[in-house]
C-alpha positions as CSV (number, residue, x, y, z in Angstrom):
1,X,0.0,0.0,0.0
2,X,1.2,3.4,-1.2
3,X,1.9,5.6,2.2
4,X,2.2,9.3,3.0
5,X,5.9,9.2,3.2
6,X,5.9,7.0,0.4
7,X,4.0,9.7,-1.7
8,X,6.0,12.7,-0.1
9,X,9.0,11.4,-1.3
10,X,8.2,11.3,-4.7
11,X,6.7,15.1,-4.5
12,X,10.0,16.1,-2.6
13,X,7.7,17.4,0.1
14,X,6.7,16.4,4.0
15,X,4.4,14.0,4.7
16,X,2.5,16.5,6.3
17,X,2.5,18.8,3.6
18,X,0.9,16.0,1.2
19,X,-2.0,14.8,4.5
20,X,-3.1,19.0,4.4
21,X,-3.3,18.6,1.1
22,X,-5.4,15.2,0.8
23,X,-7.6,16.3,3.1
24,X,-7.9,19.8,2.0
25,X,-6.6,22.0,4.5
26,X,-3.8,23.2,2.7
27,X,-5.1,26.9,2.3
28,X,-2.9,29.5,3.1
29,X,0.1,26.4,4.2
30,X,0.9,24.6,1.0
31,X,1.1,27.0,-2.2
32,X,-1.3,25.8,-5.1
33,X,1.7,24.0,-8.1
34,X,2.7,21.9,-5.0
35,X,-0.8,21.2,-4.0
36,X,-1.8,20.2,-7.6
37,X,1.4,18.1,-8.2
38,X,0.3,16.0,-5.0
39,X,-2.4,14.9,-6.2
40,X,-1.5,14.4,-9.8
41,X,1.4,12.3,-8.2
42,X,-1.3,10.7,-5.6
43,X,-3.8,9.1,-8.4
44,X,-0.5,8.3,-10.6
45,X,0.4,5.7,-7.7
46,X,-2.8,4.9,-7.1
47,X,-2.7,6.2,-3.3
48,X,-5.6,4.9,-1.1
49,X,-6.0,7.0,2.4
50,X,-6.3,4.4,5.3
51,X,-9.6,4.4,6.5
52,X,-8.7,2.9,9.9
53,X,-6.0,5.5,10.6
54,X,-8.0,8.3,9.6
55,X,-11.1,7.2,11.5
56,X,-8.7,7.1,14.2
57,X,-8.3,10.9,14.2
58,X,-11.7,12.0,13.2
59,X,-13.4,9.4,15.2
60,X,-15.5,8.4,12.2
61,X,-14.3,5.5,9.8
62,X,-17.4,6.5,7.0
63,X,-18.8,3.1,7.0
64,X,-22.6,2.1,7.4
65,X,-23.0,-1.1,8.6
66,X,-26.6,-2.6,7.5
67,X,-28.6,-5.8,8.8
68,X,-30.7,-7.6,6.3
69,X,-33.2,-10.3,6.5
70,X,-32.9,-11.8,3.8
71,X,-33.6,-8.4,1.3
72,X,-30.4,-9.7,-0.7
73,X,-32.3,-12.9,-1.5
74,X,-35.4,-11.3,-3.1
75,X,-35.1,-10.0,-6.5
76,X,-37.2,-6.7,-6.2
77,X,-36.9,-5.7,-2.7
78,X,-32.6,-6.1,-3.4
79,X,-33.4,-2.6,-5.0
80,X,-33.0,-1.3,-1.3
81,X,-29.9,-1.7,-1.1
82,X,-29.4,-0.6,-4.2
83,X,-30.2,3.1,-2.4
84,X,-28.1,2.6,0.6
85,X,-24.8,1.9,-1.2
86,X,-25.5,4.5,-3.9
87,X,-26.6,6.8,-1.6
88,X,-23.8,6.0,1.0
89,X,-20.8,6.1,-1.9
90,X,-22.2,9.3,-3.1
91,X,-21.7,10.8,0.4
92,X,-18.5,9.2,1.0
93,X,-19.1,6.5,3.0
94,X,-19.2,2.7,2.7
95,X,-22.0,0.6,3.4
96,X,-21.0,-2.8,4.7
97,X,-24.0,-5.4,4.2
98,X,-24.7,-8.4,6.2
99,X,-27.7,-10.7,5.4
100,X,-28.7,-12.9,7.9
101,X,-30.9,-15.2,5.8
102,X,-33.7,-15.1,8.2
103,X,-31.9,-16.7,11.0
104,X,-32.5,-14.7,14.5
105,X,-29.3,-16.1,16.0
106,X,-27.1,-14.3,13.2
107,X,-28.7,-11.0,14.2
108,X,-26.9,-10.3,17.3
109,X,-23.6,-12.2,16.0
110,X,-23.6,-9.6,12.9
111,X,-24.7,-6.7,14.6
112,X,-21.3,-7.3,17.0
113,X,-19.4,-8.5,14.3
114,X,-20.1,-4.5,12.5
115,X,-19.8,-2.9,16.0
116,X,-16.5,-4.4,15.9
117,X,-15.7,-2.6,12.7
118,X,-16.2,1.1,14.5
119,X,-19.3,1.9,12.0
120,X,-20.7,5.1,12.2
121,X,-24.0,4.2,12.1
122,X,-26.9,1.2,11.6
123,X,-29.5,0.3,9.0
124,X,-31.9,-2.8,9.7
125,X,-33.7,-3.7,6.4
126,X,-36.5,-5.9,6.6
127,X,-38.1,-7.9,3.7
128,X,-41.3,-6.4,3.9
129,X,-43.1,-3.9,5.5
130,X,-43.1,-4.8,9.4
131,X,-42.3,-4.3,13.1
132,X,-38.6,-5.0,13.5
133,X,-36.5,-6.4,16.9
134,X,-33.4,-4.2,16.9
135,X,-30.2,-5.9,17.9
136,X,-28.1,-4.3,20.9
137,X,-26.6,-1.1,19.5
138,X,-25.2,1.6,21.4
139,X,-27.6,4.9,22.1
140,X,-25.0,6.9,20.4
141,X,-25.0,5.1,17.1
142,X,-27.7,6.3,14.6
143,X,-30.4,3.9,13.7
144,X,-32.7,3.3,11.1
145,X,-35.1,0.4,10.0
146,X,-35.8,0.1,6.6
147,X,-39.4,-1.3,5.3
148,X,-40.2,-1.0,8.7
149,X,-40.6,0.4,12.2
150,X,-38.6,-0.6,15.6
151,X,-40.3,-3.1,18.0
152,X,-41.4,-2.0,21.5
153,X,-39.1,0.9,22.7
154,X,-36.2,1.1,20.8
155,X,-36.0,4.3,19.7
156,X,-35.2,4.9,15.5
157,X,-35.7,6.1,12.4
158,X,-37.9,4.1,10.2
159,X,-39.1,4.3,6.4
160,X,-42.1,2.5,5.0
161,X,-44.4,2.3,1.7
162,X,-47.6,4.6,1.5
163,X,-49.3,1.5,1.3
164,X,-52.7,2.6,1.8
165,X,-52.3,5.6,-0.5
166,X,-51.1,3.3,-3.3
167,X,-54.0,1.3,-2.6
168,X,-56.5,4.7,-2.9
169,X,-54.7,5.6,-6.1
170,X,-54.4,1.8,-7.5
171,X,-58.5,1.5,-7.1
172,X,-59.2,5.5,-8.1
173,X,-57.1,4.0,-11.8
174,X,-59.7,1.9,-12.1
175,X,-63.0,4.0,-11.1
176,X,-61.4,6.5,-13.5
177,X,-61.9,4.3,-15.9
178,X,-65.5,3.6,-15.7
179,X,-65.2,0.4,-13.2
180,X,-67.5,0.0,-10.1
181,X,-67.4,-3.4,-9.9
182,X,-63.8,-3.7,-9.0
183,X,-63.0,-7.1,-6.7
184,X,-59.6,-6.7,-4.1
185,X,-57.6,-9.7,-4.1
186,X,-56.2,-9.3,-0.5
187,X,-54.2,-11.7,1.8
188,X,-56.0,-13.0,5.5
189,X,-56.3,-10.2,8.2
190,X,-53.5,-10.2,10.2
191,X,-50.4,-12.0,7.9
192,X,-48.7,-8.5,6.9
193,X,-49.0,-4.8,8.2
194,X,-49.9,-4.1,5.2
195,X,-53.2,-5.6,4.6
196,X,-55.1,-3.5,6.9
197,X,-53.5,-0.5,5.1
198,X,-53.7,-1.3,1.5
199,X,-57.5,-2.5,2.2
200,X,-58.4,0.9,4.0
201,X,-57.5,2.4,0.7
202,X,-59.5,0.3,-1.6
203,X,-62.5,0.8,0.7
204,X,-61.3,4.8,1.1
205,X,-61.5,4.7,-2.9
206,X,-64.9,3.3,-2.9
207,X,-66.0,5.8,-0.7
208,X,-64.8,8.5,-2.3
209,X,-66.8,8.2,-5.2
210,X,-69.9,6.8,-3.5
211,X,-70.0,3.5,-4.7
212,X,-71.1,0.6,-2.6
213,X,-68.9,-1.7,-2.2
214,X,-69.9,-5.5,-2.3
215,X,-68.0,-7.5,0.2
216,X,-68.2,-10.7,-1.5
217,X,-65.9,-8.8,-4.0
218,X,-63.2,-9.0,-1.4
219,X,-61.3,-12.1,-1.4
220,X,-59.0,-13.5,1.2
221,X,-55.8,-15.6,0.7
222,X,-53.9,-17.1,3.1
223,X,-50.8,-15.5,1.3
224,X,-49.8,-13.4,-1.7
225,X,-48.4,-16.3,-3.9
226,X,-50.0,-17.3,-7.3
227,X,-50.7,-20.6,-7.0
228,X,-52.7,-20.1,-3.7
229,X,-54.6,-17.6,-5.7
230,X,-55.7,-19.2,-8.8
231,X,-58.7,-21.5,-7.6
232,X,-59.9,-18.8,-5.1
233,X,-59.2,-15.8,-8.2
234,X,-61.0,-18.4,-10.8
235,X,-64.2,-18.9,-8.9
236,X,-64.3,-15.1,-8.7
237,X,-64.1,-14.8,-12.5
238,X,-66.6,-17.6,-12.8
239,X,-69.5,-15.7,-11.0
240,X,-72.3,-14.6,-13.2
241,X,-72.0,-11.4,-11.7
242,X,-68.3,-10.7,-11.8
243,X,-66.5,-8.0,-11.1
244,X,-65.0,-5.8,-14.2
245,X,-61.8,-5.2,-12.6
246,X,-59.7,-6.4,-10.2
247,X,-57.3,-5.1,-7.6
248,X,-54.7,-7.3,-6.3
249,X,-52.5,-7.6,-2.9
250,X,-49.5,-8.4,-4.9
251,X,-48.3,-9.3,-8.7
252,X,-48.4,-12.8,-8.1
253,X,-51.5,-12.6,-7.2
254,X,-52.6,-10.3,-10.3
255,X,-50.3,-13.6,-12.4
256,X,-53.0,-15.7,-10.8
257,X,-55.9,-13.5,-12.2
258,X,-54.4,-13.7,-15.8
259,X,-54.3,-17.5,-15.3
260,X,-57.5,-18.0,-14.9
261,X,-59.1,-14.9,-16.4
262,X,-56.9,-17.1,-19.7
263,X,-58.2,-20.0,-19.0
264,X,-61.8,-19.1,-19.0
265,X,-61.9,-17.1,-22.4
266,X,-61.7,-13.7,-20.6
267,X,-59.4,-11.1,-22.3
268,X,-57.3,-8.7,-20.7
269,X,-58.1,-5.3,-20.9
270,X,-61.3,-5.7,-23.0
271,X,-63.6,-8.6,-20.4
272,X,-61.5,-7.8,-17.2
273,X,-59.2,-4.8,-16.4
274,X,-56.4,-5.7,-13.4
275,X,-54.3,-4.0,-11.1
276,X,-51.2,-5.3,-9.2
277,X,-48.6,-4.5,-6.0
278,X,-45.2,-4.3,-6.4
279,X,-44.1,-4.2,-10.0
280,X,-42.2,-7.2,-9.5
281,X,-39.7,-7.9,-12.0
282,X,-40.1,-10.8,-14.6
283,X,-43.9,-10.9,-13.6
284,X,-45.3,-7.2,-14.0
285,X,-43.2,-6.4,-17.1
286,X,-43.8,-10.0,-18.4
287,X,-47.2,-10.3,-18.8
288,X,-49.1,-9.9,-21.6
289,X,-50.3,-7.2,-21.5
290,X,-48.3,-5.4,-19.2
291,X,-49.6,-5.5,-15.7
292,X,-50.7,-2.1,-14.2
293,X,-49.5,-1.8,-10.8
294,X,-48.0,0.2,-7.8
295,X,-44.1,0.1,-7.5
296,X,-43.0,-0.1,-4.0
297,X,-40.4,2.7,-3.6
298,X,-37.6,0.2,-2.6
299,X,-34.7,2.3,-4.1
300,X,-36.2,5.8,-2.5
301,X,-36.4,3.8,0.8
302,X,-32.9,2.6,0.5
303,X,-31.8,5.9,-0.5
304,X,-33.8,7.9,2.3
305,X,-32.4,5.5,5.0
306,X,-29.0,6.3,4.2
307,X,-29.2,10.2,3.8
308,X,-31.0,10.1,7.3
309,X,-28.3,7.9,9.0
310,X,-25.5,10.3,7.4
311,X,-27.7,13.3,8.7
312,X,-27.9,12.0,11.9
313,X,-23.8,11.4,12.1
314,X,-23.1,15.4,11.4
315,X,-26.1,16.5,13.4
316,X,-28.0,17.9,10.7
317,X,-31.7,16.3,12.0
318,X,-32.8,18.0,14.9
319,X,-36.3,16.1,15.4
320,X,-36.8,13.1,17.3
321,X,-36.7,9.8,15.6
322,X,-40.1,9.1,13.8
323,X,-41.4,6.8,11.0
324,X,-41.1,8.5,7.7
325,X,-43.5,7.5,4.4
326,X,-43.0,7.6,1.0
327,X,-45.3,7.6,-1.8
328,X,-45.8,4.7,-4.2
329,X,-45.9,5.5,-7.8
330,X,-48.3,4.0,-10.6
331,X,-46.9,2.2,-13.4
332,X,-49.4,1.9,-15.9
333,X,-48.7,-0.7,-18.5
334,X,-51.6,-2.7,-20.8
335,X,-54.0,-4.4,-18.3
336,X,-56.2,-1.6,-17.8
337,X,-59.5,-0.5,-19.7
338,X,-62.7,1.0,-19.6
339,X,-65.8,-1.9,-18.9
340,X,-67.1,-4.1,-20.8
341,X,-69.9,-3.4,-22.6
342,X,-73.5,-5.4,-21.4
């Protein structure tokens, strides 16, 4: 590794001459030509400041350390962390990911194992949107969860998905359109924080344009996977009375409702107009036609989570921690059209 002394005997000047200079406190000390020929002379040999020794004096080593249950794994929540480590590198600091595969006895092991390491701060990213245990940090350490909020006292930051906003705007698409009939293919009360949420704004939707809404429209899964929702989603479509749209939990669900809607003669837009969650890759942009559906703001999340750790490590956020929400756009593809015509 190329050192100061290493680098200030090529220039012909002190170390400390070239350390003002690399970290820009020259001014007024080292005169401008010498200034620039450090530097020029520091990328020619490819010099790399020491982290560790540096961190050492300013007491900050510029790495993020972030906790993840099993984020890495899934193809279009991995966008988080997409935002942290562009984010992070854009501010000049390092994120260091460890997933722990959804085992709980890796949690406190990593969390130690980054502690270790003298971060400057802690990001727990959860797969979906949920109440997260926190692992034992220090008070002093910044904190945020990602997808999620912190369990019981721990006090943090959190980000989440406007997920019954996306659910009002998702189901307004379709009114919009000329639908009142429009079904919700949902997952059981209870399995995920966001089912409450995202079925508050189908029903807000409804109301909104004073249309009754027929509760055998609203069907229940026991979760948001396509082959648990094809039988349930084709005996919806098999109704004499069925709906002329449907929203649904998730895209695999919405895959389900293509299925079936395929397998019974029913085209898509023109019989039956649908609406997914998630714009999940290789199903949403897949289909045929494109699936319509609301994009969970995984790379915003990932992004916000780091810019408020980083804030929080200079002392630029003066509020107490609090869960923050961001919106969920619409991505409107093919699968959306006015009614059919009786």
């Amino acid at each position: 590794m190329i050192t100061l002394k290493d680098l200030a005997a090529a220039v012909g000047v002190s170390p400390s001459a070239v350390s003002l200079v690399l970290n820009d406190r020259h001014a007024g000390r080292v005169n401008a030509t010498t200034a620039a020929r450090i530097r020029v002379m520091a990328e020619d040999m490819g010099y790399i400041p020491n982290q560790l020794a540096r961190g050492l004096k300013t007491k900050r080593t510029h790495t993020i350390g972030v906790l993840s249950d099993r984020v890495a794994s899934v193809p279009f929540a991995g966008r988080m962390l997409e935002g942290v480590q562009s984010e992070a590198w854009d501010s000049g600091y390092l994120a260091m990911i460890i997933d722990t595969t959804d085992r709980a006895e890796m949690l406190d092991q990593s969390s130690r194992a980054l502690l270790q390491r003298d971060i400057d701060a802690v990001i727990v990213a959860a797969q979906f949107h949920r109440e997260v245990g926190l692992p034992v940090i220090p008070p002093t350490l910044p904190v945020v969860v990602l997808d999620g909020f912190a369990a019981a006292d721990a006090v943090a930051d959190g980000v989440v998905p406007d997920e019954r906003g996306a659910a009002f705007d998702a189901t307004t698409h379709l009114i919009r359109h000329g639908h009142t009939r429009i079904a919700f293919c949902t997952v059981q009360s209870g399995t995920f924080v966001a089912t409450e949420l995202r079925r508050a704004g189908y029903q807000a939707a409804l109301d909104a344009d004073d249309i009754v809404g027929d509760p055998s429209l609203i069907v229940e899964l026991p979760e948001p996977a396509t082959a648990a929702a094809y039988a349930p989603v084709r005996r919806l479509l098999e109704r004499p009375d069925r709906p002329t749209a449907v929203f649904c939990f998730s895209d695999q669900i919405a895959f389900a409702v293509f299925q079936a809607a395929t397998d019974l003669g029913l085209r898509i837009p023109d019989d039956l107009s649908v609406v997914g969650f998630d714009d999940q890759l290789f199903i949403a942009d897949a289909l045929r036609p494109g699936l319509t559906t609301m994009r969970l703001p995984h790379h915003d999340m990932g992004a916000w989570a780091a810019r408020r750790v980083i804030d929080r490590i200079h002392g630029k956020v003066a509020e107490p921690p609090g869960v923050t929400t961001l919106p969920c756009p619409l991505i409107e593809r093919g699968s959306v059209g006015p009614p059919p015509r009786t």
